[in-house]
N, C-alpha and C positions, 0 to 999 in steps of 0.2 A: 347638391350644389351649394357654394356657399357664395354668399353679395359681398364681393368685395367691392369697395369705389361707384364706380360706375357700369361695375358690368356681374353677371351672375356667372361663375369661372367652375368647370370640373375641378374638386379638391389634386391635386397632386400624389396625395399619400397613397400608396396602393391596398392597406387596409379599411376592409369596410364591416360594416354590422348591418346585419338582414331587419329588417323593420316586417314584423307581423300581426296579421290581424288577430288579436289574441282569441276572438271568439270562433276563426275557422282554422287556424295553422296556417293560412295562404301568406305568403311572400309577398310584400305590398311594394320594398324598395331596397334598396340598399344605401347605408349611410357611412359616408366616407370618414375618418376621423384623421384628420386635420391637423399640418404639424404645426411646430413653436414659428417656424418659417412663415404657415400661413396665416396666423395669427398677428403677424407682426407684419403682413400688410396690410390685414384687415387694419392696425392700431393706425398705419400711418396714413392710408385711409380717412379716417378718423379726427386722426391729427389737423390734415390738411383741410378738411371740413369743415373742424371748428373755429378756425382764421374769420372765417367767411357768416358762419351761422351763427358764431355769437353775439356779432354786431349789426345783426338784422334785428329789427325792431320785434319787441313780443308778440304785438299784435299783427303781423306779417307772420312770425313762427307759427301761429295756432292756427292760421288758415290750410295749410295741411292737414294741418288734427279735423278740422271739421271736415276736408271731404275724406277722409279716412273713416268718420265717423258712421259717413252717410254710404261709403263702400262699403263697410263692414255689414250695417246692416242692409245691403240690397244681396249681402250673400252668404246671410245668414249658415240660407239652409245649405249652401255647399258645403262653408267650413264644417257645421254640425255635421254633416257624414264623414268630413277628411278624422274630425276628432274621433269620433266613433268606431272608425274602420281600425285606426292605429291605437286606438286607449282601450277601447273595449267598451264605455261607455253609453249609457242609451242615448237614444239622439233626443228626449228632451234633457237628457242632462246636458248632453254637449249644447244645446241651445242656452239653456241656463247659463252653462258657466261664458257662453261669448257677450251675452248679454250685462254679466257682470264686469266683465273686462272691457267692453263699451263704454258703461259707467265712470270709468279711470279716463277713458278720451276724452268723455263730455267737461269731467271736470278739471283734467290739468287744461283744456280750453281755453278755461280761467284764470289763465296763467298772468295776464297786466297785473289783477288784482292781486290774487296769493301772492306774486312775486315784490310787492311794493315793499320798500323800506320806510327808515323814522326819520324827519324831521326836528330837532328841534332848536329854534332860535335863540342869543344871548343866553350860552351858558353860560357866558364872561360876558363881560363890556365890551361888544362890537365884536363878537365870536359866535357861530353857529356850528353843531354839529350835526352829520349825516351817518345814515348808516344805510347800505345800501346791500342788496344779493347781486352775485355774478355769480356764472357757468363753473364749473371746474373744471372740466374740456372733455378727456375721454372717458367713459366710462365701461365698466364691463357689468354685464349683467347673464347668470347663471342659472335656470333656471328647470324644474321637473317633469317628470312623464305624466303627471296625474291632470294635469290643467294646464298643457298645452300650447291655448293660448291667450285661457286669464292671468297665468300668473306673469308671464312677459308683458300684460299691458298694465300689471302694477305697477312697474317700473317705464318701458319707452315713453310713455306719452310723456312722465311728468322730466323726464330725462332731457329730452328733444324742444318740451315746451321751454324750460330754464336755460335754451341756450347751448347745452352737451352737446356729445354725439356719441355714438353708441357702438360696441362689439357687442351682439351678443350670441349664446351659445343656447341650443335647446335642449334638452335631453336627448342624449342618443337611442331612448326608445321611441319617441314622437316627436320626430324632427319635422312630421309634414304640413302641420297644421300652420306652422312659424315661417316657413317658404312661401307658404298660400298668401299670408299675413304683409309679408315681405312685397309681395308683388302688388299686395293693394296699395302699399306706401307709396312703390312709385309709381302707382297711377295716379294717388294722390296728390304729387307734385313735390315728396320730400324729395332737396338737392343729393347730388351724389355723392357720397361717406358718412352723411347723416346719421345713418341703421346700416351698420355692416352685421353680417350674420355669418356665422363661423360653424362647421359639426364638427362635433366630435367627443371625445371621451374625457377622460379622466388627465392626458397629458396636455390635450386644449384647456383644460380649466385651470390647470396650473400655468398653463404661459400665457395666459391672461393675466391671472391675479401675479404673477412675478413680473410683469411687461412693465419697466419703467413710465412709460408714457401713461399708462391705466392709474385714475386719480381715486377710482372708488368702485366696491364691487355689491351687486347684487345677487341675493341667492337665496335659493328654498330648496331644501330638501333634508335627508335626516339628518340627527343630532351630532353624531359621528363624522358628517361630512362639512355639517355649518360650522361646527367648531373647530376642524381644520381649516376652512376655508378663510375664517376669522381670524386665526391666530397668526396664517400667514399672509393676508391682507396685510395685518395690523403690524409685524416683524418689516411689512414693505412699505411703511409709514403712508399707507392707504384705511379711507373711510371704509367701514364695511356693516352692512346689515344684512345680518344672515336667518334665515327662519330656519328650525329646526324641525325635530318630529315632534308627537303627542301622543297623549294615553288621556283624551275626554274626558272625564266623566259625569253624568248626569245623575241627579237624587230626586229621588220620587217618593213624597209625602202621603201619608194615607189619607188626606184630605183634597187631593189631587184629584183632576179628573181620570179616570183611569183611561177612560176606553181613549179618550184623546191625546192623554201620555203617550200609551203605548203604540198609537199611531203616528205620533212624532216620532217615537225615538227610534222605532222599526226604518222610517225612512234616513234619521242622520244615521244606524249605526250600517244600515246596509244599502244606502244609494251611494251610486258608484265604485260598489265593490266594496266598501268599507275603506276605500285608494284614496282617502282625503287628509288633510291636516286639522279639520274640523269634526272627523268621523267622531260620532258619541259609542267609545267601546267598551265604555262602563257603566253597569249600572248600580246605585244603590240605592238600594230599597228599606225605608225605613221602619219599622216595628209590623203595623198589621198591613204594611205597602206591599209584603213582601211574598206573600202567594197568592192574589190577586194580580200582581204586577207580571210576575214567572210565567203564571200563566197565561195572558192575555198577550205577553209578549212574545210567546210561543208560539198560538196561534196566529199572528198578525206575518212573524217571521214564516211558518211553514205554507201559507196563504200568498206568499210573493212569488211572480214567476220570475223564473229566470230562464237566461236564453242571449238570442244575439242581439245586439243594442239596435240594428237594424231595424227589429220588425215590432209593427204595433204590437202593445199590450206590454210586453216587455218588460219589467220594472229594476231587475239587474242583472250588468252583464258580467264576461268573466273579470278574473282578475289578469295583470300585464302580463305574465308570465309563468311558463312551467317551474322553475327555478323560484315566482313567489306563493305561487301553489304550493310545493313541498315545501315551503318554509312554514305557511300556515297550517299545514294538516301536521307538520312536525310538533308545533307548541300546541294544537289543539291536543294530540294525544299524550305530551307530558302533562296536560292538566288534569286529562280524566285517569290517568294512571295515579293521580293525588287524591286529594280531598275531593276534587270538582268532580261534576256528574254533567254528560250532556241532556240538557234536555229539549235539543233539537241537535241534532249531528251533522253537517253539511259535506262532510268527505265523499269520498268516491262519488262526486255529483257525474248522473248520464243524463246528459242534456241533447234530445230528441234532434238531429242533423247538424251538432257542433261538437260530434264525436272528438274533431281535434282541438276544441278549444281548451283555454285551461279555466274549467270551470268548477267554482264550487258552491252550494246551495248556502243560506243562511244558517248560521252558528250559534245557540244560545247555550250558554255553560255557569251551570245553578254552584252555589256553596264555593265560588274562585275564592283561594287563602290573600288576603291582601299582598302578603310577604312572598307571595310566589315569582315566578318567573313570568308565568303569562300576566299577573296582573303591572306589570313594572315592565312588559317587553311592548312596542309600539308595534303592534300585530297587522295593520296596514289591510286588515281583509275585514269581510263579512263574517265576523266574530263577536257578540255581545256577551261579556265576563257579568254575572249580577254577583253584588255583594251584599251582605245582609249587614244593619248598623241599628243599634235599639233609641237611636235617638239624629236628632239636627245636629249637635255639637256632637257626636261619634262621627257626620257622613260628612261634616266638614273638614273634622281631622284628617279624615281618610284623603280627601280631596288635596289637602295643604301637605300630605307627606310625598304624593308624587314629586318626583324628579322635575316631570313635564309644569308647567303652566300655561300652557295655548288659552284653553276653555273650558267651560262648567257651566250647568245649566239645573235648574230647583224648580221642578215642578208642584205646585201648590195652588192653593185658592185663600192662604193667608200672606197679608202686605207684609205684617211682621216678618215671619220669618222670610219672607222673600227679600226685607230690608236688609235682615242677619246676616242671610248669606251673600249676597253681595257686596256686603259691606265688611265682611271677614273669608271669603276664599281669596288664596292667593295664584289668581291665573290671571289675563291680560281681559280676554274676551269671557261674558257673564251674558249668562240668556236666564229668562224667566219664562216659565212654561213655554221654551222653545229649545228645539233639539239641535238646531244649527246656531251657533249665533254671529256668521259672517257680519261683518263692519262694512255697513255703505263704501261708496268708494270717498264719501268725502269727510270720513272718521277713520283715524290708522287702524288696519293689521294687526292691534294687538298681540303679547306673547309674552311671557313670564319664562323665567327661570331655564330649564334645559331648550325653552321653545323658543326661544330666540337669543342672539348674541348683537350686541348692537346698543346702539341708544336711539335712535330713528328710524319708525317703524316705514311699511311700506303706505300708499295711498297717501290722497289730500295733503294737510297740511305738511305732517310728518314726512313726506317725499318732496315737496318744496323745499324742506329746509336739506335735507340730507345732501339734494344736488344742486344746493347752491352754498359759496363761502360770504359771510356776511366780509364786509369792508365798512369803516368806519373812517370819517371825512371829520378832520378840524379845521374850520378858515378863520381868520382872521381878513379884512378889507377895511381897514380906516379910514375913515374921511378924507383924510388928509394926506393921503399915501403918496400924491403925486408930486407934494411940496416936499417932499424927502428927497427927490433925486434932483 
């Protein structure tokens, strides 16, 4: 279904795509994909919304956000099974990742203050100037199958709080979590065109971002798609931040805790399937870090259970699809056909009553050639690459030659070099003895080089300004203005 206006409407288009639950084969829905037609009343929708929503007070807009906040969490644990069912992921990840996308409500909340401009009196003699934010009006926002429904609340909240009003589109493999989403808005009380929600595929994305009316696009997903999405945003003299994909990696010092590295980096490189933009799927291991680290990380990898993100114990489940199954067992077996040796194998995973799911066990692959395919391809699964480096300034080279820049993380128990390197990798987000290093929601998104295309990130402040245009005010009022006329 997609929310147009005021009412939640059957798509029109007679093509649809099967939504399934990756860890049983079951049919969960079918998702309609959506023409330029419907899109274009979603925008006007939209349009006619923002008349109305922009010149309601901020502190009027955020009263929405807060009972959206307090909806979200009285149902928690529903959505945490809609995400589950259709991502594959465990239900405390799916819990985690709602909870993080809360965070993004709580704080565009705060939207009176973030949203203030400057003041400043007699730049001239009897002259003041202002600089003030306004709305941009429609915006579209794009978004992946891996998170559902944190990464849409990077963007709506602060979108809605500044006044916009929104199309957005979800992935057409996890459309269900964003409808559920949808209906809490409007028990919330957001007005009618507010949040229009749109399915569909690849030709809805384009008649978004081509829709005249659309002033700015948001979007996540790979590198190949942010950077179309960008470059035709930008040809349609539209704002755009686009996130891209990643190749992590993490460096592990022999001075390091080991047993607690390897229990970090066991959960960034294979929670949630390794389906993340933060996934850590490299490791490098530095001088005597380096059979210590192999091994410890081996066991920690073949000790995870996997299975269906439903049932306790659980720690991961499969990956989205058949289609990214054989992608991953594809680049797993040109690595071991090279230089690489597995030394944990995760193919032909049989996972005990999920005969049909696409599932495959954790991945660790000793001796990866940096220059390879798999080290430089964004493998998107439960695969950890180690690389071997005889020093800090080797594993940060390594680090600074990737393509990607999302994140990087130096596990140690010295300040020094934990200084070093953060002070010389070139990725957006930097973790110190931590294997995720997600940004609060009220510090941007971070992302360097192939991982982002844009100049304002998503979250906090960085999304205050992205959806709003500054305006700049000169007055002059003379004393004497009225003996002129």
């Amino acid at each position: 279904m997609n929310r147009i206006g005021a009412e939640w409407r059957a798509a029109r288009a007679g093509e649809t795509v099967p939504i399934v639950d990756p860890a049983t084969g079951e049919l969960l829905a079918a998702m309609p994909l959506s023409s330029a037609d419907e899109v274009n009343d979603a925008v006007r929708a939209a349009s006619a919304a923002f008349l109305s929503w922009r010149r309601m007070p901020p502190g009027e807009r955020i009263q929405p956000l807060f009972r959206l906040k307090a909806l979200l969490d009285a149902n928690l644990k529903d959505l945490a099974r809609i995400i589950t069912r259709e991502c594959g992921k465990t239900l405390a990840e799916s819990e985690a990742e709602l909870k993080r996308g809360i965070e993004n409500v709580e704080v565009a909340a705060g939207i009176p203050s973030l949203m203030m401009g400057a003041t400043l009196e007699d730049i001239a003699s009897g002259i003041d100037e202002t600089m003030v934010r306004q709305p941009l009006g429609v915006v579209g926002i794009i978004t992946p199958f891996n998170f559902p429904a944190m990464i849409p609340l990077w963007f709506v909240p602060y979108a809605v709080a500044c006044g916009n009003t929104v199309v957005l589109k979800p992935s057409e493999r996890t459309p269900m979590a964003m409808n559920r989403v949808c209906e809490l808005m409007d028990e919330a009380g957001f007005p009618n065109g507010v949040v229009n929600l749109v399915q569909g595929g690849k030709d809805t994305v384009t008649a978004i971002i081509d829709h005249p009316d659309v002033r700015a696009i948001s979007f996540v997903g790979s590198t190949a798609v942010a950077r179309f999405v960008y470059g035709r945003a930008a040809s349609n003299g539209k704002r755009a931040q686009c996130q891209g994909g990643a190749r992590n990696p993490v460096v592990v010092l022999p001075d390091s805790d080991m047993d607690m590295a390897c229990r970090i980096i066991a959960d960034a490189a294979f929670g949630c399937a390794g389906q993340r933009c933060l996934a850590s799927s490299v490791a490098i291991a530095v001088g005597d870090a380096a059979a210590p680290f192999s091994r410890k990380i081996t066991e920690n990898a073949a000790a995870r259970s996997v299975g269906n993100g439903l049932y306790a114990g659980v720690e991961m489940g499969p990956v989205i699809s058949p289609q990214s199954r054989e992608r991953i067992e594809r680049l797993i077996a040109q690595a071991v056909a090279g230089p690489a040796h597995a030394l944990l194998d995760g193919r032909d995973a049989q996972i005990s009553g999920c005969d049909k799911g696409y599932f495959l066990r954790p991945t660790v692959l000793a001796d990866v050639d940096p220059s390879s395919d798999l080290a430089r391809t964004e493998v998107f699964g439960p695969v950890l690459s180690v690389i071997r480096a005889d020093s800090l300034d080797e594993a940060i080279e390594l680090v600074n030659r990737s393509a990607y820049g999302n994140m990087s993380c130096l596990f140690t128990s010295s300040g020094s070099a934990a200084r070093k390197f953060r002070h010389e990798v070139r990725t957006g987000n930097v973790g110190i003895n931590l294997g995720v290093a997600a940004p609060m929601a009220y510090f941007p998104f971070s992302g360097w080089k192939e991982s982002f295309f844009g100049d304002l990130h998503a979250q906090g402040t960085d999304a205050v300004d992205f959806f709003t245009e500054k305006k700049v005010i000169v007055e002059r009022w003379p004393s004497d203005w009225s003996r002129r006329f």
